[in-house]
C-alpha positions as CSV (number, residue, x, y, z in Angstrom):
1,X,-190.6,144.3,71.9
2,X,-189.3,145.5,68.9
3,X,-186.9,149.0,68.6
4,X,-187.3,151.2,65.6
5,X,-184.8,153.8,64.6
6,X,-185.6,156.1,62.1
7,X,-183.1,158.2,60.9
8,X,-183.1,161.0,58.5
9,X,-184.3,159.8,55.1
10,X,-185.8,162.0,51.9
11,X,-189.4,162.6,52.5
12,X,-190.4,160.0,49.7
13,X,-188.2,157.5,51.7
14,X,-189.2,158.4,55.1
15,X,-193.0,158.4,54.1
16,X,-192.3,155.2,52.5
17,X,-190.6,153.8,56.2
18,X,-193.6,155.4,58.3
19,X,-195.8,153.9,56.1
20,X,-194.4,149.9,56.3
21,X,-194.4,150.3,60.2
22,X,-198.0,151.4,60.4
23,X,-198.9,148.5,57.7
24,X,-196.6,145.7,60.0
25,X,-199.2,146.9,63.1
26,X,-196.3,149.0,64.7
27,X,-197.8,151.3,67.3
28,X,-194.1,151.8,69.0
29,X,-192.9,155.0,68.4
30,X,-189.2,156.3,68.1
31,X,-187.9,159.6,68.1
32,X,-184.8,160.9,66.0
33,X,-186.6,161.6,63.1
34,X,-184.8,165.0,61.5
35,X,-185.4,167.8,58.9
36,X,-182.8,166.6,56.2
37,X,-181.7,169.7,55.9
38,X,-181.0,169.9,59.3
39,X,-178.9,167.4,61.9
40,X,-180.4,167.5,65.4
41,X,-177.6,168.9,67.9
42,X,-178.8,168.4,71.5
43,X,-175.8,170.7,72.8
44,X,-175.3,173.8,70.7
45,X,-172.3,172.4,69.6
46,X,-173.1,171.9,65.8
47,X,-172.3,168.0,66.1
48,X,-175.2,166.0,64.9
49,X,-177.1,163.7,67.2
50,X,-177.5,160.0,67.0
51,X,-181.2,158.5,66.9
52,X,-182.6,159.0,70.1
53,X,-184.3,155.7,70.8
54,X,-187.2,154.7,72.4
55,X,-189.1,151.9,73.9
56,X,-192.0,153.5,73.8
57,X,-194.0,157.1,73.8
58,X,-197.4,158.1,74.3
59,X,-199.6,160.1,77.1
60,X,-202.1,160.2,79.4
61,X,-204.9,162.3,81.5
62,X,-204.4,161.9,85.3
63,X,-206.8,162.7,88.2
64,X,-209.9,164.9,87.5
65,X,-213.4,165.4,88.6
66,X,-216.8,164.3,87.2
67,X,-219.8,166.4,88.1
68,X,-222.9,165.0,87.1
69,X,-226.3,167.5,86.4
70,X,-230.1,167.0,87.3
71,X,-230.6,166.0,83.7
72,X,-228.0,163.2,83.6
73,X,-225.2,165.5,81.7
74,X,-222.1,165.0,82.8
75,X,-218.8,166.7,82.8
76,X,-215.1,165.8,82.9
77,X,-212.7,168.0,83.8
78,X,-210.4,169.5,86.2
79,X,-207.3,167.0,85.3
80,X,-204.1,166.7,84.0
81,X,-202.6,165.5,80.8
82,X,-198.8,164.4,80.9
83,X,-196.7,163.3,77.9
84,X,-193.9,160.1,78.3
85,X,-191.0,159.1,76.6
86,X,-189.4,156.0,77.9
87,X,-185.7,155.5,76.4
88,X,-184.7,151.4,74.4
89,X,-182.6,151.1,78.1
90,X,-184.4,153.2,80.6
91,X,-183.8,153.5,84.3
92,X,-185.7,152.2,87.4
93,X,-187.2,155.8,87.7
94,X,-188.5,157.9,85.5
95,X,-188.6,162.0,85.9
96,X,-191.5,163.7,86.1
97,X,-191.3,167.8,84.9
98,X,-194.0,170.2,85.7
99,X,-193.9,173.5,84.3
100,X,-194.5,176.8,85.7
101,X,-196.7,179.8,85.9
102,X,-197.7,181.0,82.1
103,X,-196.0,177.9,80.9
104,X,-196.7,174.3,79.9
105,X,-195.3,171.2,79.1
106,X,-193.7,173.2,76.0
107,X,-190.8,174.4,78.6
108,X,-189.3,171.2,78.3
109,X,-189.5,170.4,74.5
110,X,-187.4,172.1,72.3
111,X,-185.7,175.2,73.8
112,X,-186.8,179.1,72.3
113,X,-183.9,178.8,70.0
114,X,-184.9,175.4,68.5
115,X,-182.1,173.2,70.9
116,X,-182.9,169.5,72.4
117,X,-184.7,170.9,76.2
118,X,-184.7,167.9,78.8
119,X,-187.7,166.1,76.9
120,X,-184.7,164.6,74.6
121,X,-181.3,165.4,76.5
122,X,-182.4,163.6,79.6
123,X,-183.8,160.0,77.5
124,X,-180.7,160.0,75.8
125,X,-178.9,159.2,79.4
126,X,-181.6,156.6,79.8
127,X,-184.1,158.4,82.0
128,X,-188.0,157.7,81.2
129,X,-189.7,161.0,81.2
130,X,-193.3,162.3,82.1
131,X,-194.1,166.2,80.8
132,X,-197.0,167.4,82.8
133,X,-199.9,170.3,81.7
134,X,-201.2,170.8,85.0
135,X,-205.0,170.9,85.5
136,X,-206.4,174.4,83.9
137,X,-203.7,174.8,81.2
138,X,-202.5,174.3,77.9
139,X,-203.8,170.2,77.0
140,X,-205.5,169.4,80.5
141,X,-207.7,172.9,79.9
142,X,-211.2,171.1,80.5
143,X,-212.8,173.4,83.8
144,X,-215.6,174.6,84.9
145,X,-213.8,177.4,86.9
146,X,-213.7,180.4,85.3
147,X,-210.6,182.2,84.9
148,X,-210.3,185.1,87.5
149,X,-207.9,187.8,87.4
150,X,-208.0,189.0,90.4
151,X,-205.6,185.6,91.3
152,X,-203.3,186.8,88.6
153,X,-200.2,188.2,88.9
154,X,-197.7,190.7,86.6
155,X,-195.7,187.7,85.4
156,X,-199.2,186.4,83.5
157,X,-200.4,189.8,82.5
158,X,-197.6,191.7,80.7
159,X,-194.8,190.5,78.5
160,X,-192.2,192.7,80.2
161,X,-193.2,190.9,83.4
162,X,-192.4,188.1,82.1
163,X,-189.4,189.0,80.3
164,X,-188.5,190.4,83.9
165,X,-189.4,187.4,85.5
166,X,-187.1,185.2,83.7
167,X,-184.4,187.1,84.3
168,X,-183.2,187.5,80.4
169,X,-182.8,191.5,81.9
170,X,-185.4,194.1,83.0
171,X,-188.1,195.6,81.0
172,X,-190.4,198.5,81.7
173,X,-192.2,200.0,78.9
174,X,-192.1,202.8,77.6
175,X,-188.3,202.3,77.4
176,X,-187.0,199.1,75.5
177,X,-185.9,196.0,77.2
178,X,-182.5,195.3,77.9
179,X,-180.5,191.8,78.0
180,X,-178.6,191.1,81.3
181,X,-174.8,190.7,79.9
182,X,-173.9,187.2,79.4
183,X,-177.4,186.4,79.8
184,X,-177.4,182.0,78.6
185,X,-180.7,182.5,76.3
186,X,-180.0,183.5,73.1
187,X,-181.4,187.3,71.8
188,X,-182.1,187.0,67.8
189,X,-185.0,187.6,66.9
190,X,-186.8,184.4,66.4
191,X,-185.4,183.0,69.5
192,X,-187.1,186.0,71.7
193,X,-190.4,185.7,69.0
194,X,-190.5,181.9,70.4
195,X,-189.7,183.1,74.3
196,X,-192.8,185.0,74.4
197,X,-195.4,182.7,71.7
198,X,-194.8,179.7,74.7
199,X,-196.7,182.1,77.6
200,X,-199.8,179.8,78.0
201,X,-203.0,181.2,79.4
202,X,-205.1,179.7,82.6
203,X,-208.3,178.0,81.4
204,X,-209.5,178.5,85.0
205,X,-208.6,180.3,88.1
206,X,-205.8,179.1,90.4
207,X,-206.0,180.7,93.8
208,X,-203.9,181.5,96.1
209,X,-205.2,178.9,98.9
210,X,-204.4,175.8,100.7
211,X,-207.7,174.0,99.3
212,X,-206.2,174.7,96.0
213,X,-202.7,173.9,96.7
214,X,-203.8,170.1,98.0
215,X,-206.0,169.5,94.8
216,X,-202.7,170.3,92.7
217,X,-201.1,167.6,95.1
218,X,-203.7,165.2,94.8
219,X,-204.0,165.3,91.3
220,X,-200.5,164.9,90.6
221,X,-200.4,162.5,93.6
222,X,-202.6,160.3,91.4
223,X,-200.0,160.4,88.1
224,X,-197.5,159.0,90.5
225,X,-199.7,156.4,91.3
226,X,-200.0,155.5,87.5
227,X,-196.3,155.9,86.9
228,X,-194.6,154.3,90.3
229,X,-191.7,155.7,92.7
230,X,-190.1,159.2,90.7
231,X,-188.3,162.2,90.9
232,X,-190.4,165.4,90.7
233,X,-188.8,168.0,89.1
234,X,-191.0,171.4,89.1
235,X,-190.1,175.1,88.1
236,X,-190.9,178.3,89.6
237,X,-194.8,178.6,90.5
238,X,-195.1,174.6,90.4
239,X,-192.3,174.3,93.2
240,X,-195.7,175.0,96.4
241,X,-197.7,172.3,94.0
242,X,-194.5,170.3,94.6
243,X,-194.7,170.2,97.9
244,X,-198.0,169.3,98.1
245,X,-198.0,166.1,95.7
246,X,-194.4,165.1,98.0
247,X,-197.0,165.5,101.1
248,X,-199.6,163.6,99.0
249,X,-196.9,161.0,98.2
250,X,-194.0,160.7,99.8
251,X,-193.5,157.0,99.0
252,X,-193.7,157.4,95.4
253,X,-192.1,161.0,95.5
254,X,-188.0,159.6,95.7
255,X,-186.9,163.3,95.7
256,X,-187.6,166.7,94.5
257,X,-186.0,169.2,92.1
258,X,-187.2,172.3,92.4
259,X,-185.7,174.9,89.5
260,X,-186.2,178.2,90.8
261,X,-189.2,177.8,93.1
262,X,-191.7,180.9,94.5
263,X,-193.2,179.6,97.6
264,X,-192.5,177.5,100.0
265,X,-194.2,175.2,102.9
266,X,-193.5,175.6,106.9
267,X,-194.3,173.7,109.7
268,X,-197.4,175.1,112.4
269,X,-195.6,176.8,115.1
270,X,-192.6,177.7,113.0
271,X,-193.4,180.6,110.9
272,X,-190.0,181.8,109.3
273,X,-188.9,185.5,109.7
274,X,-190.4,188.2,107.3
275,X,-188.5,189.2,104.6
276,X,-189.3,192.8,103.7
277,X,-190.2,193.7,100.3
278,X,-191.1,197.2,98.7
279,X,-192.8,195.9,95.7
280,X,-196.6,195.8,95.6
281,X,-197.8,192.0,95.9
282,X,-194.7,190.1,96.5
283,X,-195.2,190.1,100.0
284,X,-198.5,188.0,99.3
285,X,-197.2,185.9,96.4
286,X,-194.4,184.9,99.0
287,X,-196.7,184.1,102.2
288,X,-195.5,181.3,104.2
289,X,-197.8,178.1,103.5
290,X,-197.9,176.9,107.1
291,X,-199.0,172.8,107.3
292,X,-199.2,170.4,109.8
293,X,-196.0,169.1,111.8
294,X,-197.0,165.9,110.3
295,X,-197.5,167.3,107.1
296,X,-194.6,169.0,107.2
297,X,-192.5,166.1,108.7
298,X,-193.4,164.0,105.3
299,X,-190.9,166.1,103.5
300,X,-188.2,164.7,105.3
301,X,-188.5,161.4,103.5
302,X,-186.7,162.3,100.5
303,X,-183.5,164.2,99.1
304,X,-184.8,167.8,98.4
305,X,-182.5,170.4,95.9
306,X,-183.6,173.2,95.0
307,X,-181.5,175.6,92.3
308,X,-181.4,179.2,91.4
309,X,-179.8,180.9,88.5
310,X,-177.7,184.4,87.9
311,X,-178.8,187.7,88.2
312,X,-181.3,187.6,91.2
313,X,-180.7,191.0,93.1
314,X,-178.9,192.1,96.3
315,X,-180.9,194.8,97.0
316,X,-184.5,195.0,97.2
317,X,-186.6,196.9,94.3
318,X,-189.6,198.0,93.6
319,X,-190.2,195.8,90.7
320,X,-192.3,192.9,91.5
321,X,-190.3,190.5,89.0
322,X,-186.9,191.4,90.2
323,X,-187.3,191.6,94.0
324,X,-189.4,188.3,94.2
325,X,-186.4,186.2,93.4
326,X,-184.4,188.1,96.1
327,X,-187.1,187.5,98.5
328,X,-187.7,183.7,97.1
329,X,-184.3,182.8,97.2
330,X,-183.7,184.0,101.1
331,X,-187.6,182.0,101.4
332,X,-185.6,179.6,100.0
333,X,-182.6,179.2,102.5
334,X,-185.4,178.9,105.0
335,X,-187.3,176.4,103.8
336,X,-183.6,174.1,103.6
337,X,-182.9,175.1,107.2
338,X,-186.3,173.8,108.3
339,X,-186.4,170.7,106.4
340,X,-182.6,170.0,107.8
341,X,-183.8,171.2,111.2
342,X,-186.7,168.7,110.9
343,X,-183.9,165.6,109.9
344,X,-184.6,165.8,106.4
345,X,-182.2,166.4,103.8
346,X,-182.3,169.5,101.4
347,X,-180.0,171.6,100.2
348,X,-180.0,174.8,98.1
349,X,-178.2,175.3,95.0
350,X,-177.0,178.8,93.6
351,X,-175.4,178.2,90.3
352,X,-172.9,181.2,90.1
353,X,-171.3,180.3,93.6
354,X,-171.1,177.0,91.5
355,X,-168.8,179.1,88.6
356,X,-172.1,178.5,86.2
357,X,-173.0,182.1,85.1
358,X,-175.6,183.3,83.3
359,X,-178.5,181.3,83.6
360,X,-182.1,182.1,83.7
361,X,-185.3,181.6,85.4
362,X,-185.0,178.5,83.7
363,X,-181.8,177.0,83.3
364,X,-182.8,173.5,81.5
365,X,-183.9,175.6,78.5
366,X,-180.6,177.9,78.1
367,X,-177.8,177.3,76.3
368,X,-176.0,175.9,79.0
369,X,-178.3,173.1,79.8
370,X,-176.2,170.3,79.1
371,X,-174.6,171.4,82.0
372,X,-177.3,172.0,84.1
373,X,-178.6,168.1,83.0
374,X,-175.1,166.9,84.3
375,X,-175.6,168.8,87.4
376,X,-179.1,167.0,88.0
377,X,-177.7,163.6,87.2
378,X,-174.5,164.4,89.8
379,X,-177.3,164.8,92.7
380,X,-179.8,161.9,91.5
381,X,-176.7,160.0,91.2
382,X,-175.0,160.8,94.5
383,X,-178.5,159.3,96.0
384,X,-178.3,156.8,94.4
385,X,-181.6,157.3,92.4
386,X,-179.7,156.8,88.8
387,X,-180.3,152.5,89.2
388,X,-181.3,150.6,86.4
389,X,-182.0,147.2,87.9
390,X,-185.8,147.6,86.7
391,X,-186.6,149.4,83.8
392,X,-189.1,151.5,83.9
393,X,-192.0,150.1,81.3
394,X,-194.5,152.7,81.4
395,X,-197.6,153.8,83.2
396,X,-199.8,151.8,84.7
397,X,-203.7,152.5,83.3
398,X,-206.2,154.0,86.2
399,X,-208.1,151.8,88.3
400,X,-211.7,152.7,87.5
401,X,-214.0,150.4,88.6
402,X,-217.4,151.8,87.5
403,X,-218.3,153.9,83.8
404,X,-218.0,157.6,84.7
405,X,-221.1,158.2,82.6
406,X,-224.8,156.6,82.8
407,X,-224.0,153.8,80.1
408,X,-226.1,150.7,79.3
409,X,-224.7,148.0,77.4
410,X,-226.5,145.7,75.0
C-alpha cells in the first residue's frame, strides 16, 4: 500500500498535489497537512511537527436499529458513528475514545486552544485510533426518541455548569466566573469562546436506567466487533457506558481507561456505603448501578485505571458540579476496591498525588497532555498492551446478511 506525506506547500502547490493523488485513484489519506502560515506543534512547545503519517483514515456507523412501519417505511437510527486514523506503523491495538456528557468526538480533535488532542498525539506513537459520537449525539444523531429534559442535568443546561463541571474554577451567575489558579486550560478569549462552542446537544433522551445503560454497551459492543481486541478509553458520563460495553465484551475489551468517570457498576449483594451529598441531584446522578455477580465478575478480565485531575473538593458543597467529583471520586475508590476484591485488577489514579497539577475534567485536552499521553502509554505499556507484532489494518465491515430495506433487484 502506498504512504503519502503531504507537507506544507502554497495553496497553488498543495491544490496542485491533492489534485495528482485524486487523478492516480488515491483514496489513502494522510494527515499533516498545515496552514503555511502556521507549523503544527503537538506540545505547546512552539517546535513544529513532522507529517503525521498514515496508513489509512476514514469512518464508520456501528450498531443501530431499523423499525419498519405498516406502510413499508423504514427508519435507521439509534447508532453510532466513529472516526479512525490508523498510523504508516500502527500497533496490534488500536484505542477507542468516547466522549462525554455535552460533548463529542470533538474532545479529542484539536484542543480549545487549537493544540494536537489525542486524535494526532496518540497516532504519532503508532497507536490506531477510533473517535466515537455515541448514539443520540453530534454525527450518530438519527433517533426517534425525543429529547427529554427531565433526564437532564445542570452540566447540559447552563454554561456555568459546565464551566463548573470541568473544573476550569466555579461559576455562579450573577457574579463572574473565576479560573482555579494554575488551572492547565488556557483562559484567552478565544480559547474559552471554543470551550463552550464544543457543548453538543442530545438528539434524544438518555435515561437514567439499566435498559439504557446495556443498549450503550451493546452498541459499542458491536464497534468492537468491527474493529477487534482494544482499549476503551471513556470520559466522565461515558465511564457507566464503559462498563457496560467491557460486560458486553470482555474479550475484545483488553482494558479500560476511564478519565474522570461519574458512575460506577457494583455487584448484587454488595452495595457500597452511601456517600452523603448536600447538593440537590447528585445523590441520584451517583446511584450505585448494581449488576449480576456474573456481570460484575466480567470486569475482572482486564486491567482497569481510572484517573482524576486537580481541584476536586474536600468538603462537600452545595453545588452540584463541585461536590459530584468529591462524591465520584470516593465512588471511585469503591468501585477499585471491589473489582480488586473480586480478583480483578484496577487501580485509581489521582494526578496531583502523582506531582501533575492543574488538570481539568479533561486532562488529554489541557496543556499538559503530552504528559498525560505518556502517563497512558506507561500503564498500556506496563501490560503489555503497547505490542506491535500485528498491525492493526482497520475495521472490519458489518456482517449483514439481508437488505435492511424492502429492495428488489432487476
Amino acid at each position: 500500500m502506498s504512504i503519502y506525506r503531504i507537507q506544507a506547500f502554497p495553496p497553488r502547490l498543495l491544490s496542485l498535489a491533492l489534485a495528482a493523488l485524486l487523478a492516480s485513484g488515491c483514496t489513502t489519506a494522510v494527515t499533516g497537512v498545515q496552514p503555511a502560515s502556521q507549523p503544527a506543534a503537538a506540545s505547546g512547545s512552539g517546535k513544529p511537527q513532522a507529517p503525521l503519517v498514515l496508513r489509512t483514515m476514514g469512518s464508520l456507523y456501528f450498531g443501530g436499529t431499523v423499525t419498519r412501519a405498516a406502510d413499508g417505511e423504514t427508519f435507521h437510527g439509534d447508532h453510532g458513528y466513529a472516526q479512525y486514523y490508523i498510523p504508516e506503523h500502527a500497533r496490534t491495538l488500536p484505542i477507542v475514545m468516547w466522549h462525554g456528557i455535552g460533548q463529542s468526538g470533538r474532545s479529542f480533535e484539536s484542543t480549545p486552544d487549537g493544540r494536537e488532542g489525542f486524535m494526532s498525539i496518540l497516532p504519532r506513537r503508532d497507536w490506531p485510533v477510533y473517535i466515537i459520537d455515541q448514539p443520540r449525539r453530534g454525527r450518530a444523531g438519527r433517533t426517534q426518541a425525543q429529547a427529554d429534559s427531565g433526564y437532564a442535568v445542570p452540566t447540559t443546561l447552563r454554561e456555568s455548569a459546565a464551566w463548573d463541571a470541568f473544573r476550569v474554577g466555579v461559576w455562579t451567575p450573577p457574579k463572574p466566573a473565576h479560573a482555579f489558579p494554575g488551572v492547565q486550560m488556557p483562559l484567552d478569549p478565544a480559547t474559552v469562546d471554543q470551550f463552550f462552542r464544543q457543548q453538543t446537544p442530545d438528539t434524544g433522551t438518555h435515561p437514567f436506567t439499566a435498559e439504557h445503560r446495556a443498549f450503550m454497551g451493546r452498541t459499542v459492543g458491536e464497534l468492537f466487533r468491527q474493529v477487534g481486541p482494544a482499549v476503551l478509553l471513556t470520559h466522565s458520563h461515558s465511564g457507566q457506558y464503559g462498563w457496560s460495553t467491557a460486560m458486553n465484551a470482555p474479550d475484545l475489551v483488553k482494558a479500560v481507561v476511564a478519565y474522570e468517570p461519574g458512575q460506577f457498576a457494583f455487584p448484587e449483594g454488595e452495595r457500597p456505603p452511601e456517600i452523603v451529598s448536600v447538593a440537590e441531584g447528585v445523590r441520584e446522578a451517583m446511584e450505585p448501578q448494581m449488576v449480576s455477580q456474573a456481570q460484575f465478575q466480567k470486569l475482572t478480565r482486564m486491567p482497569i485505571i481510572i484517573i482524576y485531575g486537580d481541584y476536586i473538593s474536600p468538603d462537600p458543597s452545595p453545588v452540584f458540579n463541585v461536590d459530584l467529583w468529591r462524591v465520584a471520586s470516593a465512588r471511585a475508590r469503591q468501585f477499585v476496591d471491589a473489582v480488586n476484591r473480586h480478583g480483578g485488577d484496577a487501580q485509581l489514579i489521582i494526578l496531583p498525588q502523582l506531582g501533575i497539577k492543574g488538570n481539568s475534567h479533561a486532562p488529554f485536552a489541557d496543556l499538559n497532555n503530552v504528559e498525560i499521553a505518556d502517563h497512558l502509554e506507561k500503564f498500556l505499556g506496563s501490560k503489555r498492551l503497547d505490542g506491535r507484532a500485528t498491525p492493526h489494518a482497520g475495521p472490519r465491515r458489518p456482517a449483514i446478511s439481508t437488505n435492511t430495506i424492502p429492495l428488489e433487484t432487476f
